[in-house]
N, C-alpha and C positions, 0 to 999 in steps of 0.2 A: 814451115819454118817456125821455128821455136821463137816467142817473144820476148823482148831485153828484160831482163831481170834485174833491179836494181839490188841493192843492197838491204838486206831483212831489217827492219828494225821496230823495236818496242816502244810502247807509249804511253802516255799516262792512260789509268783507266778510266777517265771521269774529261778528259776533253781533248784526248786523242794526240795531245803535244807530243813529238818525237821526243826520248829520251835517252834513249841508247842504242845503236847496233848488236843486231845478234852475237856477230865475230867479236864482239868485246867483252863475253861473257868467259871468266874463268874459272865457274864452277855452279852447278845447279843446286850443292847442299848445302845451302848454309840456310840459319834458320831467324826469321824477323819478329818481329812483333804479334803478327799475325797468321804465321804460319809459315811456309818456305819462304826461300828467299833466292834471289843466284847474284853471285859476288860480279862486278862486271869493273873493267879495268878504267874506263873510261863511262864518263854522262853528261847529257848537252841540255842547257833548255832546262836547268833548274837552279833553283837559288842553294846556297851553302847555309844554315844557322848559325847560331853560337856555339864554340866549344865545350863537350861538357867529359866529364869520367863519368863512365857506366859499367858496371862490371856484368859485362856478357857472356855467356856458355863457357869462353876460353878464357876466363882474366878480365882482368882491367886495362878498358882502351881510352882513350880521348875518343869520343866523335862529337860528328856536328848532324844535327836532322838534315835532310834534301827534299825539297820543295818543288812542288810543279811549276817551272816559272809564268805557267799562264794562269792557274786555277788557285795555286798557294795549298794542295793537294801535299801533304806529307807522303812519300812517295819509299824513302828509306831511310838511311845514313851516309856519310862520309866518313870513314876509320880516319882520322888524322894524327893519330900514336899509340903504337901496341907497344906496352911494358913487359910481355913477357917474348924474349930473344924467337921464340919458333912462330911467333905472330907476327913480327916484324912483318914479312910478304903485304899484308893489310893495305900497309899505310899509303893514303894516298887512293885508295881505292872503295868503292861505291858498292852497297848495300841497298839492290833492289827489291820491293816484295811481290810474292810473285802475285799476291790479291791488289795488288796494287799498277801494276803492270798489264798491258797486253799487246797481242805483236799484230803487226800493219799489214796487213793482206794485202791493201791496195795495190801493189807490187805485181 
C-alpha cells in the first residue's frame, strides 16, 4: 500500500522554513537576481519589504523584496504593480529564486 502523500512544498534554502506549495507555481521561466526563478501565485512564512520601481526584463514594476520569515533570507520579490497593460497578470504575485529555494522531500 502506497503511503499518504502530502502536499510537495518548497522552502527556504538556508533554514528549511516552508515557503510555498509546488501547485502554486505558475511558471518556471522567469528570471531573479541570481539566475532562474519560478513565478508562484501564492507564499507563506515570509516577510513583504518596502515598495520600490525597478525596471526588470519586461518594464517597470513596483515590487517589494520577500524575506524568510525565520532567517530574514532575501528569498525573491512581491510584483505589487506592473505599468505595462500585458504585465498586469504579475500583480499580486511572488518571485521565487530558484538558488534560493528547495523542495521538501520529507513528504
Amino acid at each position: 500500500m502506497a503511503g499518504i502523500v502530502g502536499p510537495r512544498l518548497y522552502c527556504c534554502y538556508r533554514c528549511r522554513n516552508h515557503v510555498s506549495f509546488h501547485d502554486d507555481i505558475i511558471s518556471k521561466t522567469f528570471q531573479g537576481r541570481n539566475g532562474r526563478a519560478f513565478l508562484f501565485s501564492h507564499a507563506m512564512n515570509v516577510t513583504v519589504g518596502p515598495k520600490e520601481d525597478r525596471n526588470l526584463l519586461t518594464g517597470l514594476h513596483t515590487v517589494a523584496d520577500i524575506s524568510c520569515a525565520d532567517c530574514n533570507e532575501v528569498l525573491g520579490w512581491k510584483y505589487e504593480r506592473a505599468y505595462e497593460v500585458s504585465q498586469k497578470y504579475k500583480e499580486g504575485k511572488f518571485i521565487l529564486e530558484k538558488a534560493k529555494i528547495v523542495k521538501d522531500d520529507s513528504w
